[in-house]
VEXDREN-2710 file (C-alpha; in Angstrom, 1 decimal):
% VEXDREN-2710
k/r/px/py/pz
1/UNK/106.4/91.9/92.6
2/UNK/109.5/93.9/92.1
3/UNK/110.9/96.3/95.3
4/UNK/109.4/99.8/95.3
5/UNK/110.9/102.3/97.0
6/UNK/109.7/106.2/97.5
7/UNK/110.7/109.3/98.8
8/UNK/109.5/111.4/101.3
9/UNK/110.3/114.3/103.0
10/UNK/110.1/114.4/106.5
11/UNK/109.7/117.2/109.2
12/UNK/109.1/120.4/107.0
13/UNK/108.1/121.9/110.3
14/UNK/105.8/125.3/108.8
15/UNK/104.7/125.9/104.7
16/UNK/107.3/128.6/104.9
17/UNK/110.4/126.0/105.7
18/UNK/108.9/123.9/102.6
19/UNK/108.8/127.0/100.4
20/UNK/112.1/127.9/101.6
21/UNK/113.2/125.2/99.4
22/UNK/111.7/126.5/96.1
23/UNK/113.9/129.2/94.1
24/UNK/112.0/131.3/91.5
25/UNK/109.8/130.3/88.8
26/UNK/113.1/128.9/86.6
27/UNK/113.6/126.1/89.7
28/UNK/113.8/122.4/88.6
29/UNK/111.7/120.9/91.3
30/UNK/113.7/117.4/90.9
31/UNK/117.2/119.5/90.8
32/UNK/117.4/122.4/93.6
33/UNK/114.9/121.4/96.5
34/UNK/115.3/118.1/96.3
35/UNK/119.2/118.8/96.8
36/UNK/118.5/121.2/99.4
37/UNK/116.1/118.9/101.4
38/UNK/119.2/116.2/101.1
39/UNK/121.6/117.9/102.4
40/UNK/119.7/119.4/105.4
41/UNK/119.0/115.5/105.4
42/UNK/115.4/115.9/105.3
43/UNK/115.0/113.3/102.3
44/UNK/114.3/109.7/103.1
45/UNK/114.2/106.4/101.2
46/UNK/112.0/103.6/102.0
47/UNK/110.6/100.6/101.3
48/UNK/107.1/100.0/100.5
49/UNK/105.7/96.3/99.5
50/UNK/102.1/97.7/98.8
51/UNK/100.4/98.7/95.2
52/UNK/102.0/102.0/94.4
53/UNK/101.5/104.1/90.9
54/UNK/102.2/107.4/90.5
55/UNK/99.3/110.3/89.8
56/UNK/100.9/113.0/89.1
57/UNK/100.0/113.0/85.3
58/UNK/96.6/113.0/83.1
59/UNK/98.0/109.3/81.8
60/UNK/98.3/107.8/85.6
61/UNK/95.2/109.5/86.4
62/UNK/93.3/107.9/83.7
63/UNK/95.3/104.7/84.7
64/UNK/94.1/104.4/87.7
65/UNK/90.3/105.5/87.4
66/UNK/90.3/102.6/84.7
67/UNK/91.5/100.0/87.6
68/UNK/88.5/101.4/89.8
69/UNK/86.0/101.3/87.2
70/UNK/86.9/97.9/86.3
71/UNK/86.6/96.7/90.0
72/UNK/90.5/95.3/90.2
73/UNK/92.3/98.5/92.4
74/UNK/94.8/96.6/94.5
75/UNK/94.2/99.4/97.0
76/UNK/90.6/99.2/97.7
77/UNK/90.3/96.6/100.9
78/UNK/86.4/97.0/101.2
END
């Protein structure tokens, strides 16, 4: 299985220190924040060995609803 790594972002201590982050509606959320929550070294890297796929779309959605239906998610553990 190849490496996966993800980011997270740590100790956003309120909702209004995370929105602090966000410009107005023109903000690229992988551009701006994400280089604001670097350099305020909020952003962290690390490693994860588990099943990981991302959900953030209709395709991973239907993705992964097509694993559980067919009784083979790597996540499920009962």
């Amino acid at each position: 299985m190849a490496m996966m790594w993800r980011m997270s972002i740590f100790r956003l201590s309120s909702l209004s220190t995370a929105l602090g982050y966000l410009g107005g509606d023109e903000t690229i959320l992988e551009r701006e924040p994400r280089e604001g929550v670097a350099a305020d070294r909020e952003l962290r890297a690390s490693r994860h060995d588990g099943f990981w796929h991302p959900m953030e779309t209709w395709r991973g959605r239907m993705t992964l609803e097509r694993l559980w239906d067919s009784g083979k998610a790597p996540w499920k553990c009962w």
